[in-house]
N, C-alpha and C positions, 0 to 999 in steps of 0.2 A: 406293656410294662406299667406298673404303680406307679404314681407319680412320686413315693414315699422313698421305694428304690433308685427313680432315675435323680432323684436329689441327693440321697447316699452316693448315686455313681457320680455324680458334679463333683460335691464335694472330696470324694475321694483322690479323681483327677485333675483338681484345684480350677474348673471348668466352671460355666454359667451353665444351667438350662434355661432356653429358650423358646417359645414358643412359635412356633414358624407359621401352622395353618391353624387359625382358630376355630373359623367354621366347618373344617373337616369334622367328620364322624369316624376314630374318635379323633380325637386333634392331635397335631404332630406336634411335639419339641425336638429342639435338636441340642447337642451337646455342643458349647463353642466358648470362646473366648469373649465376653458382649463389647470391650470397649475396644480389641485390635478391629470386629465384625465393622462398629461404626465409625471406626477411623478410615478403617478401606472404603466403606460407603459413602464417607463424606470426599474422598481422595476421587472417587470414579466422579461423583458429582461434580466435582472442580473443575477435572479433566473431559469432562462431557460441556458446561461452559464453555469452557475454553478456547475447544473446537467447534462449536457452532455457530454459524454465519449467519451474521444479522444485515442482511442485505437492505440496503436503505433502497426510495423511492426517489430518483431526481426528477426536475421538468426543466422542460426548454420547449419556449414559444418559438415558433416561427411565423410571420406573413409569408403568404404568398407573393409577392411583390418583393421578393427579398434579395437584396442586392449580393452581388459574388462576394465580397471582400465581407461580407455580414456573415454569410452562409459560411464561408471556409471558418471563421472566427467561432459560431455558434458549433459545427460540425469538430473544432477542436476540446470544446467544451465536453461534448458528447463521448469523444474518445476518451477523454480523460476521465467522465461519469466509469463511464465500463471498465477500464484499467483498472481501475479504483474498487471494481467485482459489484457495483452499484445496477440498478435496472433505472432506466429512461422511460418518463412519458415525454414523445412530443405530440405536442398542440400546434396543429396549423390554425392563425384565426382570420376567419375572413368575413370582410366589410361589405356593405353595400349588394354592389350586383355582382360583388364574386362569388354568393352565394349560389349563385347559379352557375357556375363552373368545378364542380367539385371535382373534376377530371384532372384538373394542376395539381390540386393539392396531394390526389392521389400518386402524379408521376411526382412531385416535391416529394412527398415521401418512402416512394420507391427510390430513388435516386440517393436521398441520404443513405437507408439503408444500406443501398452499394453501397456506402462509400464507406460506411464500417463493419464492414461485415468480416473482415478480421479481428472485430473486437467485439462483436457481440451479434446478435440475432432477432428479426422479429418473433415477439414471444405474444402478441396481441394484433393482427395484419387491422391496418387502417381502418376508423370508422367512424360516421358524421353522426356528429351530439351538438346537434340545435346550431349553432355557429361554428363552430369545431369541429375541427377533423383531429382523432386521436388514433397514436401508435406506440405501445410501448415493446422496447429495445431491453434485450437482457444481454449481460455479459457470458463473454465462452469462457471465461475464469472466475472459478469460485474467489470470494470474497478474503479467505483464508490464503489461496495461492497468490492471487493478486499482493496482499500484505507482503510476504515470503518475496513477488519478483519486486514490490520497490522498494524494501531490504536489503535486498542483493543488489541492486541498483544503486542504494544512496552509498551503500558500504565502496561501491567499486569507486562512485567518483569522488570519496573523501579519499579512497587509496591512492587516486591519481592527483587530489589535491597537495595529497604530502609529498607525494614525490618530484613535484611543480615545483612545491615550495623548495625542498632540499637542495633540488638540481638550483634556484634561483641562489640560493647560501653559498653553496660550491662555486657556482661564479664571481658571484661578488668575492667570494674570500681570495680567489684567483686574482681577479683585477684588482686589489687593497697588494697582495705579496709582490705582481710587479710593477704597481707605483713606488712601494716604498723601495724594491729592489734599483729602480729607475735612479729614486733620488741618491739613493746613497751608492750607485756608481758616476752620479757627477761630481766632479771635483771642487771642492770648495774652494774659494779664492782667496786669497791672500793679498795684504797688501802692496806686495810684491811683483803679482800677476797683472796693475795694473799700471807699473810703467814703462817708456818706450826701451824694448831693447836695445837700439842703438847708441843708448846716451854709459857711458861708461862709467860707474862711480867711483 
């Protein structure tokens, strides 16, 4: 078609012509609407944003030498990296003549691993960089579904916060109706009530 006609037909159908493929031979236009085209275009681009997971990189050192009470602390750490839809380097560093036993560090990091492997995966299996022994841990939830379960999480225990709260109001308002029901069935005394029956007036 003419390009003289396909702008007769725009105009006719109160349309844009657009050109779609320049470099085609011959080139393609299309009939459309140009500013709903780049409203949707911009709308997909938001919604493409949106939903794409920027997974960040955590670390956590360990020694070899590393006491329980340290290890479960750091091992907490790690879980909450991954929950969080995060990836983990750990770094085992080792001193001196543990250089020469690079066989701990590999069970130290076998053994972490168990030990979250509900919550993530080695995604890098262990490897010795000059002093360092390095493994990185990636999360089994994406970054996006993670957001979504501690959503649903914080939302459940503010639900149970209110309901704390309320059930706490409702008692107190209970205990305040029978004090005062208490006081006002004691009998007020008069000064009548406080002398000896037997004296006769």
């Amino acid at each position: 078609m003419r390009v003289e006609d396909a702008l007769r037909l725009a105009a006719e159908n109160d349309l844009d012509l657009v050109e779609v493929a320049p470099m085609a031979r011959p080139p393609v236009a299309k009939l459309m609407d140009y500013g709903k085209f780049k409203f949707e275009a911009a709308q997909k681009e938001r919604d493409a944003r949106r939903n794409q997971s920027n997974v960040s990189t955590k670390e956590m050192k360990l020694r070899l030498k590393i006491d329980k009470h340290d290890y479960e602390t750091k091992k907490g750490h790690v879980v909450r990296f991954l929950k969080a839809g995060d990836k983990v380097k750990i770094t085992i560093m080792f001193r001196g003549r543990e250089q020469s036993r690079p066989e701990l560090g590999m069970e130290l990091l076998r053994r972490l691993a168990a030990d979250v492997a509900e919550f993530g995966f080695v995604e890098s299996s262990p490897k010795q960089d000059g002093r360092n022994m390095l493994m990185v841990l990636g999360p089994t939830k994406k970054k996006t579904e993670a957001r979504a379960d501690q959503e649903a999480d914080r939302d459940r225990r503010m639900a149970e916060r209110r309901t704390n709260a309320e059930a706490e109001r409702a008692a107190e308002a209970e205990l305040r109706a029978a004090a005062a029901a208490e006081t006002a069935a004691k009998k007020r005394r008069g000064p009548a009530d406080n002398m000896d029956p037997d004296i006769d007036l």
